[in-house]
C-alpha positions as CSV (number, residue, x, y, z in Angstrom):
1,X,-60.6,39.7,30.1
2,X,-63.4,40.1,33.0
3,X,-61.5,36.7,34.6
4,X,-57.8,38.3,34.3
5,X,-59.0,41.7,36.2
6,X,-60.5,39.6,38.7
7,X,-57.7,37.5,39.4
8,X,-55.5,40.7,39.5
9,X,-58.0,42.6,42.3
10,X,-57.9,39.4,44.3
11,X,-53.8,39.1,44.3
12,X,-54.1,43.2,45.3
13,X,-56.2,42.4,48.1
14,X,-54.2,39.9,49.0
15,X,-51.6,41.9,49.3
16,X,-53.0,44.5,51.1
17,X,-54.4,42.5,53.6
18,X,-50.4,41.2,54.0
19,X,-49.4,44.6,54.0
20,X,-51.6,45.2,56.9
21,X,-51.0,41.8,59.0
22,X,-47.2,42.8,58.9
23,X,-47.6,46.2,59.7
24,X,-49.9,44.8,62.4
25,X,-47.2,42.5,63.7
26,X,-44.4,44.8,63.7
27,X,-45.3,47.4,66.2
28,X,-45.9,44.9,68.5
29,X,-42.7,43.7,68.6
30,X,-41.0,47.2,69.9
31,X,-43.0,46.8,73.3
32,X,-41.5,43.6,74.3
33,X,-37.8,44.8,73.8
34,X,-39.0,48.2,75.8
35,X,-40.6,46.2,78.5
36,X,-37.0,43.9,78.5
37,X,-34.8,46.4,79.6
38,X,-37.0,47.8,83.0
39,X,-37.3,43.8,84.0
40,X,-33.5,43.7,83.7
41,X,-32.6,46.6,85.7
42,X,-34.2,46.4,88.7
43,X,-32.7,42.5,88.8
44,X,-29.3,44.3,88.3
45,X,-30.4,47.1,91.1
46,X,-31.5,44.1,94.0
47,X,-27.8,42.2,93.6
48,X,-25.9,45.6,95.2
49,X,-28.5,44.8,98.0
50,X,-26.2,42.0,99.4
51,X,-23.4,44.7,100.3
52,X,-25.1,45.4,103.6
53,X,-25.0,41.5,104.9
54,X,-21.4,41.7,105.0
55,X,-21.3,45.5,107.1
56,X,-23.2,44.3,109.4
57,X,-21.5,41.3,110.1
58,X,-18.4,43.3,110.0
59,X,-19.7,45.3,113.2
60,X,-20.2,42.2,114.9
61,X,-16.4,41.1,115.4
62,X,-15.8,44.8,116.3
63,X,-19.1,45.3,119.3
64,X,-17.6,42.1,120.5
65,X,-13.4,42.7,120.5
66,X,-14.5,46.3,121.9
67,X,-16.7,44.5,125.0
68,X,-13.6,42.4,125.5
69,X,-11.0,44.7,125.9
70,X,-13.2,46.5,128.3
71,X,-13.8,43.3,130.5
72,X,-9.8,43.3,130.6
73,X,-8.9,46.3,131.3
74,X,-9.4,46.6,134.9
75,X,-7.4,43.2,135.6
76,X,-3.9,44.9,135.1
77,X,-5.3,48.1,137.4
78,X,-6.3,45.9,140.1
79,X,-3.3,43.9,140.5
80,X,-1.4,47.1,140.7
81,X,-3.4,48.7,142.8
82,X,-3.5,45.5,145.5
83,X,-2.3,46.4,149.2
84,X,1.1,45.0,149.3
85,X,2.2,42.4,151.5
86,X,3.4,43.7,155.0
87,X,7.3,42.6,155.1
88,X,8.0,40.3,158.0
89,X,9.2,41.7,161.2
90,X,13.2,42.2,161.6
91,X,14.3,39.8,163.6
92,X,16.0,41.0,166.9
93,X,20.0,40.0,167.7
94,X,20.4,38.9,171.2
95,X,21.8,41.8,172.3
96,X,18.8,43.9,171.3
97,X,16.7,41.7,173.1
98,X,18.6,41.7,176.5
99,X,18.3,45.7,176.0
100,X,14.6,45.8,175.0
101,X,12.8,42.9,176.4
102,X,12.3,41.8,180.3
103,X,15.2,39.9,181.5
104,X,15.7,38.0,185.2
105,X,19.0,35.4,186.0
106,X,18.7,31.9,187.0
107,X,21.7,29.2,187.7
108,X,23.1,27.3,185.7
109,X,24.6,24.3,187.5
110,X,27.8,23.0,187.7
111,X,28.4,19.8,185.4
112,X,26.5,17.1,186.7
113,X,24.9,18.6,189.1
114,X,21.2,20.4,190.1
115,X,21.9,22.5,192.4
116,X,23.9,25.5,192.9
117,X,26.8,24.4,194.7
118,X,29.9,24.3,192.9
119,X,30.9,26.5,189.7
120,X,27.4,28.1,189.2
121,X,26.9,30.3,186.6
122,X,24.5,33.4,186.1
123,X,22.3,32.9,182.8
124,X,20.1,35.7,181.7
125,X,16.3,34.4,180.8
126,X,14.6,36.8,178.5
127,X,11.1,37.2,178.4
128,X,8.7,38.1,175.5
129,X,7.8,41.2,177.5
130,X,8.9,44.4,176.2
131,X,10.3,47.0,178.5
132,X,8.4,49.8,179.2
133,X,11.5,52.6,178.9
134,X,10.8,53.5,182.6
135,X,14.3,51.0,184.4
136,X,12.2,51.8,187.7
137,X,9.6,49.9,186.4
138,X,11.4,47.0,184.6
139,X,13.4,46.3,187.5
140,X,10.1,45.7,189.4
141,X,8.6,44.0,186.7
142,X,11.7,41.3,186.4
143,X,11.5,40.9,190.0
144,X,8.1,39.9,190.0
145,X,8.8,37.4,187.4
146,X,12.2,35.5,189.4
147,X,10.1,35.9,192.4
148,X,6.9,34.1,190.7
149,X,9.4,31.2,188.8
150,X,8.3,28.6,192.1
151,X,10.1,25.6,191.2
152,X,13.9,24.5,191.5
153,X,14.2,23.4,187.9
154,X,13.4,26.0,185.2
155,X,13.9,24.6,181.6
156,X,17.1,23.0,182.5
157,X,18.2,25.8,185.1
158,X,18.5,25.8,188.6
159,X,16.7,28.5,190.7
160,X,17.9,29.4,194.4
161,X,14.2,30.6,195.3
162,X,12.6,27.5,195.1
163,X,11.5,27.5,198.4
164,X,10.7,31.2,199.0
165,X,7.5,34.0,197.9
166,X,9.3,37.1,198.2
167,X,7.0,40.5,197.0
168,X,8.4,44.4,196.8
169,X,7.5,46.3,199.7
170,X,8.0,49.3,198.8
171,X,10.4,51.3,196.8
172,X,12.2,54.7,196.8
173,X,14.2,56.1,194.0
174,X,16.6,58.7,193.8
175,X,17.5,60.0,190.5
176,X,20.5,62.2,191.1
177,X,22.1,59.7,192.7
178,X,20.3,56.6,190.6
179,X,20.2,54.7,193.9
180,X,17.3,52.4,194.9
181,X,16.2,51.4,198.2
182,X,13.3,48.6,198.0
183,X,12.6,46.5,200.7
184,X,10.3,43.0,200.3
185,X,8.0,40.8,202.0
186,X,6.5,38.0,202.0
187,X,8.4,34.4,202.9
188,X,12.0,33.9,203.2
189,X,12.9,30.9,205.4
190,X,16.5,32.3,205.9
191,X,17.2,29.4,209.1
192,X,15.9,26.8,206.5
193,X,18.3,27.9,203.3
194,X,21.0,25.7,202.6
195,X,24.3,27.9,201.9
196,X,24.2,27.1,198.3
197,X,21.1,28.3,198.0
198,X,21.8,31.7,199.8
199,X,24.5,32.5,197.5
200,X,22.1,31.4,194.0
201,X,19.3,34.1,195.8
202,X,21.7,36.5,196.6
203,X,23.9,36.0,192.9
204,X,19.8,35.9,191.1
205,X,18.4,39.1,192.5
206,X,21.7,41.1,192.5
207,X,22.5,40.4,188.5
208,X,18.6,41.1,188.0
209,X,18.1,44.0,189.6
210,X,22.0,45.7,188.0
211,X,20.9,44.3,184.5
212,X,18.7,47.4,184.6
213,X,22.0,49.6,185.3
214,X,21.7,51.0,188.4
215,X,24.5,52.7,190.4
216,X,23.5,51.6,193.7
217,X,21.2,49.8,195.7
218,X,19.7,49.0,199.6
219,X,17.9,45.7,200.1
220,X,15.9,45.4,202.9
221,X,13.7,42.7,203.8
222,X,12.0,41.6,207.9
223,X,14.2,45.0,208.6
224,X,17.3,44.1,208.2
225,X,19.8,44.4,205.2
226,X,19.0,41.0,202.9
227,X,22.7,40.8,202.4
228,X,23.4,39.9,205.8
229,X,20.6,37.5,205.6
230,X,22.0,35.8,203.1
231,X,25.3,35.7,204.2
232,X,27.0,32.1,203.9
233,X,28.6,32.3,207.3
């Protein structure tokens, strides 16, 4: 009887001492599903973290389109605003030129010949100078260029004072009646002038001087009228 109550204490205690080892064991269980569930959220809480990258990539493209449209811009302005080409300068028809440029007559030959004997012709030379819109002056100024010419041949013209270095003198103009007396100097070998030459110095000054549209005119030169001087007879 004593051996059966001892055997029956020991199978108690055994199971108390179960009783407590499980109860032991099963509290400490909870924790480690509470501390789970913190260690999972924040990994859940870092992956929204990535968002950002991408923004700020984003902003990249746009700084840089933004910095090149600015760089642009001011092409299209400056073409626009460049100082236009200056058109080029109308060009004159001969008639304007023989009414607003310098003009003085020279010979033109007879066929075949360099000289002005024969069927001479007056041609008009035109110079690059422009007139001045005074005729008192022009006239002078055209003068002064025949006079200065100095050679027979000019281009492929013939001039009758060659051999002379006429000058003007002196002038005097008279506006209500537009009539001009001038009267030169300087050398005019009138004894040494062949006849044909007489008539291309008398035919080079007369058309030079009227191009300028006078009424009338007195030549003098060594005081005599130059038109008897260079008569042919």
């Amino acid at each position: 009887m004593k051996k059966q109550s001892s055997s029956t204490m020991t199978i108690l205690t055994l199971l108390a001492c179960l009783a407590l080892v499980l109860g032991a064991c099963s509290p400490a269980a909870a924790p480690e599903q509470a501390s789970a569930t913190p260690v999972s959220a924040p990994s859940e809480t870092v992956a929204p973290s990535a968002t950002p990258v991408p923004a700020s990539a984003t902003a990249v493209p746009a700084t840089a389109t933004a910095t090149e449209a600015a760089t642009q811009t001011p092409w299209p302005h400056a073409t626009e605003t460049e100082t236009p080409i200056p058109s080029a300068t109308p060009t004159l028809t001969y008639s304007q030129m023989m009414k607003q440029r310098i003009v003085f007559y020279v010979i033109q030959p007879e066929k075949g010949r360099k000289d002005a004997c024969g069927d001479i012709k007056l041609m008009p030379i035109i110079s690059k100078r422009q007139r001045t819109g005074d005729k008192v002056k022009d006239v002078q100024i055209a003068l002064n260029m025949l006079f200065g010419i100095g050679q027979p041949i000019f281009i492929t013209y013939y001039n009758g004072l060659w051999n002379t270095n006429l000058k003007i003198k002196t002038f005097e103009y008279i506006p209500t009646k537009d009539y001009m007396i001038m009267e030169f100097t300087g050398y005019l070998p009138i004894d040494q002038l062949s006849k044909c030459d007489k008539h291309a110095i008398r035919e080079q000054i007369w058309a030079t001087f009227y191009h300028y549209e006078f009424k009338e005119k007195t030549f003098i030169y060594d005081g005599k009228f130059l038109i008897d001087q260079l008569s042919r007879k």
